[in-house]
C-alpha positions as CSV (number, residue, x, y, z in Angstrom):
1,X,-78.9,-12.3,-6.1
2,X,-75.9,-12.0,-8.7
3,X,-74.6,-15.1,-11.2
4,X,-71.4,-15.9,-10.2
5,X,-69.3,-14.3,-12.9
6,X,-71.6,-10.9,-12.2
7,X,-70.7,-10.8,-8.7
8,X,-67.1,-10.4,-8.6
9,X,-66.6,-6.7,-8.6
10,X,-69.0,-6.6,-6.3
11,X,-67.8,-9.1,-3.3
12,X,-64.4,-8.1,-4.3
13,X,-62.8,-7.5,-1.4
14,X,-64.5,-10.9,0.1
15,X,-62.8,-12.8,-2.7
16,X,-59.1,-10.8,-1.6
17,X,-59.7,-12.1,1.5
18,X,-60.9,-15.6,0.7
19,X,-57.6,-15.7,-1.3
20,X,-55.4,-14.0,1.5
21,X,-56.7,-16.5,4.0
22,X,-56.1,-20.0,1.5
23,X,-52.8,-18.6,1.2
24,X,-51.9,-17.9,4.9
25,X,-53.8,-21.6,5.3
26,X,-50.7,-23.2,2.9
27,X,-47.6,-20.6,4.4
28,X,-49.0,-21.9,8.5
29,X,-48.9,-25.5,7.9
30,X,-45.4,-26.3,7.8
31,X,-45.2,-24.6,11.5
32,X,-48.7,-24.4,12.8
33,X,-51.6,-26.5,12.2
34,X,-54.3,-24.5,14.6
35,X,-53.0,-21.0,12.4
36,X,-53.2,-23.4,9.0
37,X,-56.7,-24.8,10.5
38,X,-57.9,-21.2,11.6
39,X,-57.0,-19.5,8.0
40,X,-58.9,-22.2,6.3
41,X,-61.5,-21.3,8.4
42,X,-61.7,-18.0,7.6
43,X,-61.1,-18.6,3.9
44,X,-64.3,-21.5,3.7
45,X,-66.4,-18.4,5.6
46,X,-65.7,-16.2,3.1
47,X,-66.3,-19.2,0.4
48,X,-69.6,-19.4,1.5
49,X,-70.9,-15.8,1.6
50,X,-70.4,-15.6,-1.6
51,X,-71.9,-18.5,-2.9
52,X,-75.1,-17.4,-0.5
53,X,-74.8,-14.4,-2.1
54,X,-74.9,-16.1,-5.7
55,X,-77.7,-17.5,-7.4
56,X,-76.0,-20.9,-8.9
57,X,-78.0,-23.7,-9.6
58,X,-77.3,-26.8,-8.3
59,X,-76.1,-28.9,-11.2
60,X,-74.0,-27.1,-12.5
61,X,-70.2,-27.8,-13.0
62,X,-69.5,-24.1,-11.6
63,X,-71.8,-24.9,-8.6
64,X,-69.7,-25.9,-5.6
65,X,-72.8,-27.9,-3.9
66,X,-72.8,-30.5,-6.8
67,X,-69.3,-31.5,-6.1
68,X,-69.5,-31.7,-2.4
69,X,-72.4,-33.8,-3.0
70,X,-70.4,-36.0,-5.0
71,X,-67.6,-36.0,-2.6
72,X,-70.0,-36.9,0.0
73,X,-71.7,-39.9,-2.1
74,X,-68.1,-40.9,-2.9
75,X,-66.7,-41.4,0.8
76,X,-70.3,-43.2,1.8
77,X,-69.7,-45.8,-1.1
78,X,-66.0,-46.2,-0.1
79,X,-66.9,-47.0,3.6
80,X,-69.4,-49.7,2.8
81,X,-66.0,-51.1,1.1
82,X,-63.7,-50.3,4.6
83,X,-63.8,-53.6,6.8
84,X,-62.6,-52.1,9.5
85,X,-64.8,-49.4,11.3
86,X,-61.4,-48.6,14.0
87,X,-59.8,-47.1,10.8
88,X,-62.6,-45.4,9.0
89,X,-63.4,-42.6,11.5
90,X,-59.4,-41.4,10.8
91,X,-59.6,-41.9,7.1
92,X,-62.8,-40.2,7.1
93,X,-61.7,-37.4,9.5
94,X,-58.1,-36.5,7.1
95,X,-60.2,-36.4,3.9
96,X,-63.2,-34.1,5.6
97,X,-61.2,-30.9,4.7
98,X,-61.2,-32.2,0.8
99,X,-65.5,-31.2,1.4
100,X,-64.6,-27.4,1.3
101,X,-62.2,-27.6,-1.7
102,X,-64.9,-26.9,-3.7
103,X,-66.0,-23.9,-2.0
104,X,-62.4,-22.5,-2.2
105,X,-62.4,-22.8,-6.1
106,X,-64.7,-19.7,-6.5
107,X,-62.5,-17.3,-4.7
108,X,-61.3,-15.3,-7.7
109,X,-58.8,-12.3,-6.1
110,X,-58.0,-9.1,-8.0
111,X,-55.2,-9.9,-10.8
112,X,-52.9,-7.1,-9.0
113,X,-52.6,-9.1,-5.9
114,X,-51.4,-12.3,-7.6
115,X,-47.7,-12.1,-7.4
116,X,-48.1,-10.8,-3.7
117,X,-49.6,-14.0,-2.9
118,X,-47.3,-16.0,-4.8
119,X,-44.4,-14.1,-3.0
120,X,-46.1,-15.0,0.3
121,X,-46.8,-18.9,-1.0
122,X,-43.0,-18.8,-2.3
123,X,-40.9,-17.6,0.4
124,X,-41.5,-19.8,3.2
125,X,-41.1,-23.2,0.4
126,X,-38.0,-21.7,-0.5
127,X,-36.6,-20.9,3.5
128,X,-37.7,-24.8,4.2
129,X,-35.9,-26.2,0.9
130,X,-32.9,-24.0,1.6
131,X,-32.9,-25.6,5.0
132,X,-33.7,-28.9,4.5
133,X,-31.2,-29.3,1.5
134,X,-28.2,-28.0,3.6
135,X,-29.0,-30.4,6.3
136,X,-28.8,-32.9,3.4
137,X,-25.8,-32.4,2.3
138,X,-24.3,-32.0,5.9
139,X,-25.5,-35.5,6.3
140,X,-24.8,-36.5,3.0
141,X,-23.4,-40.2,3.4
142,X,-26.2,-40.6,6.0
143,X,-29.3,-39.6,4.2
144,X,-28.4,-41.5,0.8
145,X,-28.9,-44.4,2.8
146,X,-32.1,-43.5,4.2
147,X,-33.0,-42.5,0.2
148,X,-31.8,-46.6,-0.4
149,X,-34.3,-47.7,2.5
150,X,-37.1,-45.9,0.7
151,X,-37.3,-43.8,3.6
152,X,-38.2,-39.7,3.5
153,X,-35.2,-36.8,4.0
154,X,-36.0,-34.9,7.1
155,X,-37.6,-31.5,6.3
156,X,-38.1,-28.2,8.6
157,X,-41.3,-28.4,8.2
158,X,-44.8,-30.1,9.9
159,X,-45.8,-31.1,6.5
160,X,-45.5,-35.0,5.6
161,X,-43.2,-35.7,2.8
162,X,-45.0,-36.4,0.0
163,X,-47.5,-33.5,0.8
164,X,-44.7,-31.0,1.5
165,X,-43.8,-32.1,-2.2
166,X,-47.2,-31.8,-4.2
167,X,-47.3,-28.1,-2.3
168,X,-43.8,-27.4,-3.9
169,X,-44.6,-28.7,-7.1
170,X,-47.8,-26.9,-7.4
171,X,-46.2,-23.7,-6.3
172,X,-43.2,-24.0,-8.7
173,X,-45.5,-24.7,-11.4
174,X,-47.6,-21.8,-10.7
175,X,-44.8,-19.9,-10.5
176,X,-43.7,-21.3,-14.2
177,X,-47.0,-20.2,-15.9
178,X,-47.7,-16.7,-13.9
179,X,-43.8,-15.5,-15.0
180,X,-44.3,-16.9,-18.6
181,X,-47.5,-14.9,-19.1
182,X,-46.4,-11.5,-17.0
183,X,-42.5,-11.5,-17.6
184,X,-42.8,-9.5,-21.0
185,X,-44.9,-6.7,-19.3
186,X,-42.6,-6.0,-16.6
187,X,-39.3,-7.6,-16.9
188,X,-37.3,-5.1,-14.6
189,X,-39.4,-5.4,-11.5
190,X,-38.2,-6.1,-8.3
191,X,-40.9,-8.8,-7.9
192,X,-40.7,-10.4,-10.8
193,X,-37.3,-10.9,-10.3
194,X,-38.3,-12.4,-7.0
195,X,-40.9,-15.0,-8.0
196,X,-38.0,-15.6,-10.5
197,X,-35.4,-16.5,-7.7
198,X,-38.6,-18.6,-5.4
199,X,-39.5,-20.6,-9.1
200,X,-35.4,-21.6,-9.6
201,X,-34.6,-22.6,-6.0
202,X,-38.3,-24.6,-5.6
203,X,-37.5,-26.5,-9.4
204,X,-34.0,-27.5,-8.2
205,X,-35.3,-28.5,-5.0
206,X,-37.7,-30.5,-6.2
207,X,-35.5,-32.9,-7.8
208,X,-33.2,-32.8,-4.7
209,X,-35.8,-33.5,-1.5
210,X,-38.9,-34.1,-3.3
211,X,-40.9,-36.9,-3.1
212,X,-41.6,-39.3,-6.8
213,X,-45.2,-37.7,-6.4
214,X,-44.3,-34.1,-6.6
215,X,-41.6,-34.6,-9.3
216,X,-44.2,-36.3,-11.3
217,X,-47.3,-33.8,-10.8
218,X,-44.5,-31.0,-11.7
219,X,-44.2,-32.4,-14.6
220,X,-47.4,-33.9,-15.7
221,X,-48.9,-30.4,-14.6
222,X,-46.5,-28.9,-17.3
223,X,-46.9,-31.2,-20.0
224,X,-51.0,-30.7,-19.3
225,X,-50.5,-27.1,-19.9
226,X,-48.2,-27.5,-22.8
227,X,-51.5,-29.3,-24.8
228,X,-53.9,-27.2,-23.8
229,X,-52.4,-24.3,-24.9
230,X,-50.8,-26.0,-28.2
231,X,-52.7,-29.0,-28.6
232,X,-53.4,-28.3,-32.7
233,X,-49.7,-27.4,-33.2
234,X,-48.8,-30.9,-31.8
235,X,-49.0,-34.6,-33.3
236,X,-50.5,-37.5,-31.3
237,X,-47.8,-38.9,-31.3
238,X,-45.4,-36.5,-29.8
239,X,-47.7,-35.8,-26.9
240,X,-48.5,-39.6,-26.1
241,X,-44.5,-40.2,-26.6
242,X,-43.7,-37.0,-24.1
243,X,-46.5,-38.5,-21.7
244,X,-44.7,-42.4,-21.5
245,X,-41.1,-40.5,-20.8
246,X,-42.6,-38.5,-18.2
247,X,-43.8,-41.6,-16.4
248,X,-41.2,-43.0,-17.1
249,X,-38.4,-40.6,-15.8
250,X,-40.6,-40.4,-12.8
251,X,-40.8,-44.2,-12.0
252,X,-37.0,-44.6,-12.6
């Protein structure tokens, strides 16, 4: 038995594939929800070899068994607090899948598959907001009024709204930090000009279709990463006024 950060080269190619599957998971979603449920299948499976294959002590904040256990603790307390046991067993039943997210964490693929599998995250978000903001603004006079009546734009996709939005803000801001780190090495290439193109056309469509809850993870997301990689550089101040226009921009 291996610690966790020992093991990686070693399970490698059970990590690739943890990583491949959580990824197909995200892409079969928006068309498919027995694919989307079979990939996270395969990805929890290959999760959990590798924790059985670890030696990770329980409490630990590394150890994915502490915070299922929490997770589990959590939902008892909150349905002592439900009234209603008709509407439990659904709550309970759409939050179940948030048990494995844990496991998923410690799938750690090889750095030279990365933009693959952004490219693969990225090009079905950006044929759906292609789509879907055509459609809009073929309807245009139509679907204002539906934005007046607080109600969701129509996307071509089986994802709610306002999940269809937090998976487009994530991606885009994943996108953000990947090509601000790997841009310099390799400029020219063919795929980083291509995660370039998927990160534009997700940003600008995620102030056109998204949802207030994407636009505002996007951008609390960013300013998150803006501290913690310059947080000595900036004054209170600054970040705690940046923080209030955020919310603020969001909520408008």
């Amino acid at each position: 038995m291996l610690s966790l950060d020992k093991n990686i080269n070693l399970y490698r190619p059970w990590h690739n594939a943890g990583a491949f599957f959580g990824i197909g998971a995200l892409v079969c979603v928006h068309f498919s929800h027995a694919l989307a449920s079979i990939f996270t299948g395969l990805a929890i499976a290959c999760a959990l070899f590798i924790v059985v294959r670890t030696k990770l002590p329980f409490w630990s904040l590394k150890s994915p068994w502490m915070w299922m256990a929490i997770f589990v603790v959590w939902q008892c307390i909150a349905s002592l607090l439900v009234p209603e046991m008709e509407g439990l067993r659904e709550k309970l039943t759409l939050r179940l899948p948030l048990l494995f997210l844990p496991l998923l964490t410690i799938i750690k693929p090889d750095k030279r598959l990365w933009p693959y599998l952004l490219l693969l995250l990225s090009m079905p978000l950006v044929w759906i907001s292609l789509a879907s903001i055509a459609n809009y603004f073929n309807h245009l006079q139509f679907y204002n009024q539906m934005i007046v009546e607080s109600k969701p734009l129509p996307l071509f996709s089986l994802v709610y709204h306002i999940e269809y939005s937090l998976i487009q803000s994530c991606t885009a801001l994943v996108l953000l930090l990947f090509l601000r780190k790997e841009w310099k090495a390799q400029p020219h290439s063919m795929l980083m000009v291509a995660l370039a193109v998927c990160g534009v056309v997700l940003f600008a469509a995620l102030h056109i279709l998204s949802a207030r809850t994407g636009i505002l993870a996007f951008w609390l997301g960013l300013a998150a990463a803006v501290i913690f990689n310059r947080e000595r550089q900036i004054k209170r101040w600054k970040l705690i006024t940046a923080a209030i226009l955020v919310v603020a921009l969001a909520f408008a």
